[in-house]
N, C-alpha and C positions, 0 to 999 in steps of 0.2 A: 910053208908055215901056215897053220890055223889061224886065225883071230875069230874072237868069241864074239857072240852077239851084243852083248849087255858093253864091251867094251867099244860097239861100233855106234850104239845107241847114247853112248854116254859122250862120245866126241860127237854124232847130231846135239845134242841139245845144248851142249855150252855154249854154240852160240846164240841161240834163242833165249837160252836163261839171260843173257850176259844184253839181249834185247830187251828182254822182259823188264828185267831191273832200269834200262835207261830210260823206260817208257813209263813206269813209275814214277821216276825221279820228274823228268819233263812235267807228270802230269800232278806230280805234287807242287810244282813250280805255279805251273797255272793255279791252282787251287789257291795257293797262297798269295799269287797278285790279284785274282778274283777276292779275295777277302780282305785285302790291303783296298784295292779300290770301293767295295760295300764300306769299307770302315770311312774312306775320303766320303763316299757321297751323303751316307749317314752324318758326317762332321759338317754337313756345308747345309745339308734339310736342317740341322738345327741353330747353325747360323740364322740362315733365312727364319725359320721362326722367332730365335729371338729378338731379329734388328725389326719386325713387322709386332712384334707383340708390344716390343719396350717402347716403340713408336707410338702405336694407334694406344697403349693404356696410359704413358705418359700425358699426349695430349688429352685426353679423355678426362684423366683425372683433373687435368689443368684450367678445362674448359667447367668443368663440373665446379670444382674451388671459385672460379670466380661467378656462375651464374646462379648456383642452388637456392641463392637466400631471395632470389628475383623469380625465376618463373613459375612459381606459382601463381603467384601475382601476374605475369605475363600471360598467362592460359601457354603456358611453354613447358618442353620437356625434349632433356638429351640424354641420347644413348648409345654405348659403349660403340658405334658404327662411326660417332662423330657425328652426326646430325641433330641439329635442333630444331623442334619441329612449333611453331607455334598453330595450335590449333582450335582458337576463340575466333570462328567466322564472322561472328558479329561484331568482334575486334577491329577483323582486318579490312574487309572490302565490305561497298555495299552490295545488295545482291542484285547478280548478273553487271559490276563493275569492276573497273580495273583504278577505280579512283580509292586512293588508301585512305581509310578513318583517321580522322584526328590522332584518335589513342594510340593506332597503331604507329605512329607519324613518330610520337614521343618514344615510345617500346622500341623502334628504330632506332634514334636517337639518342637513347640510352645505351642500348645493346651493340652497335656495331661500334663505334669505337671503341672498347674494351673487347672483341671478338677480333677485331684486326690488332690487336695492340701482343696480343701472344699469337698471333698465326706468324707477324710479321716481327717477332722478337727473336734474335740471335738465336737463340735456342730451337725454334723449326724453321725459322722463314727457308732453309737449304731443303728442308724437303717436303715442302707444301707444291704439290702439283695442279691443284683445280679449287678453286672455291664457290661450290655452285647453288645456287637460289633457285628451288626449285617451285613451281606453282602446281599445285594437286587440287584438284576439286571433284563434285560427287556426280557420278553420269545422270543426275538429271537434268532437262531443259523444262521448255514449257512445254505446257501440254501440247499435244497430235503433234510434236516431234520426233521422229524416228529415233532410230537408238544410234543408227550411224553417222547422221546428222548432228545429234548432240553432243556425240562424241568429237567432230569438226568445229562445232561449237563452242563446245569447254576448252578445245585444246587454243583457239583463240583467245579465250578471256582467259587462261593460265600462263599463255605468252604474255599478253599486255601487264597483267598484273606482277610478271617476275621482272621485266622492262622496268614498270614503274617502281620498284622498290629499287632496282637496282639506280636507277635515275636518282631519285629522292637519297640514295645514302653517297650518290659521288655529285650529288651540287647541292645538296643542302647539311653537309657536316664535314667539318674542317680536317684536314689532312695538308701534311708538307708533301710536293711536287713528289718527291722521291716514293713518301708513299702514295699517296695517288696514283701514281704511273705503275707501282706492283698490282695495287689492286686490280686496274686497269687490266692488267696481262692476265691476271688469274681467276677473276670473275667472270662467271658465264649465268645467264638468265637463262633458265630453262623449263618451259610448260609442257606440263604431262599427261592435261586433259585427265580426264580419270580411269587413267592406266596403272595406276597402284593404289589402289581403296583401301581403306581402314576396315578389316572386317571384325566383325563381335559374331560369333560363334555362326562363322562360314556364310555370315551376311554380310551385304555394307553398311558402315556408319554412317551415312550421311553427311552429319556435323561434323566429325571427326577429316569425313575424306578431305573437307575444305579446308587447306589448310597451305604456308609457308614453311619452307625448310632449305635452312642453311646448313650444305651437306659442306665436308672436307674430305679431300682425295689427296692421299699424302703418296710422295714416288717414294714409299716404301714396295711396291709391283715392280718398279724397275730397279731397285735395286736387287730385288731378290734376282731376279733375272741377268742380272751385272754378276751378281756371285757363282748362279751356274753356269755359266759362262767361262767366266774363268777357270771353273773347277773343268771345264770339259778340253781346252787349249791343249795342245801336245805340247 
């Protein structure tokens, strides 16, 4: 008996066709859990953007409502970072000290209890991470002072001077134990020497660099990271 070519060529390939096809299917499989999980990771970056957005504009707008009609008057100014930066040197310190002005003493006085009264209100005290008091000042020293020197310099009187504010707002204004003892936990004094200057068109400000700022660092960063996290769990 003969057998023809084209019928010998036709029983090779049915089973390769009959691969072909399962290797499609497999690979359309993958494609579609590859685009099921872009659409999970896609669903969880816009989580994380909105609990970090509704957060930091929430407080922003909260902190702005209650201070707007003040700091101009305070030589003060906040922005969308959460920082308020009060920047009247001749306000705050004298110069080359860490002993705070009168005025400043009162602008204190005023301002932080109404500043602790919404950090530490039901509504964020869960995720307020750091509350920190920054001292910034302008690299200069006195004269024939080196530039590395003054920078060792400034970063000592930016420490004493964020010490002393921070001293002055937790024994000279009233708070119950309970808050006291948050503050306590989430307050940090920190001088920066003049390692982030105020520039006006790619110079230093001077006036400007001297300056106090109450920054807020809310665990909106860990959360976001709590959320990918759980997106990544088997």
């Amino acid at each position: 008996m003969i057998f023809s070519s084209k019928t010998s060529e036709d029983s090779n390939w049915g089973p390769i066709a009959d691969l072909m096809s399962g290797l499609m299917v497999v690979f359309l499989f993958i494609a579609v859990v590859y685009m099921l999980n872009v659409k999970e990771e896609k669903d969880r970056i816009e989580e994380i953007a909105i609990t970090y957005n509704r957060l930091q504009t929430e407080l922003y707008n909260d902190l702005l409502s209650e201070f707007e009609d003040d700091l101009g008057r305070w030589g003060a100014e906040i922005d969308e970072q959460l920082s308020i930066r009060f920047q009247e040197p001749d306000i705050l310190f004298g110069v080359g000290s860490s002993n705070i002005r009168p005025r400043f003493r009162e602008i204190l006085n005023d301002f932080f209890p109404r500043y602790i009264n919404i950090l530490y209100s039901e509504k964020y005290v869960g995720d307020i991470e750091e509350i920190r008091i920054e001292g910034h000042t302008s690299s200069e020293w006195q004269h024939q002072t080196s530039e590395v020197q003054a920078y060792f310099n400034n970063m000592e009187l930016s420490q004493n001077r964020t010490r002393a504010v921070l001293e002055h707002v937790l024994t000279n204004i009233e708070f119950s134990q309970n808050k006291k003892n948050w503050i306590k936990s989430m307050t940090t004094a920190n001088g920066l020497s003049s390692s982030r200057p105020i520039l006006k068109k790619d110079e230093e400000d001077k006036s400007l660099s001297r300056r106090v700022e109450f920054r807020v660092r809310t665990n909106a960063e860990a959360q976001m990271i709590k959320i990918l996290s759980a997106g990544r769990q088997p």
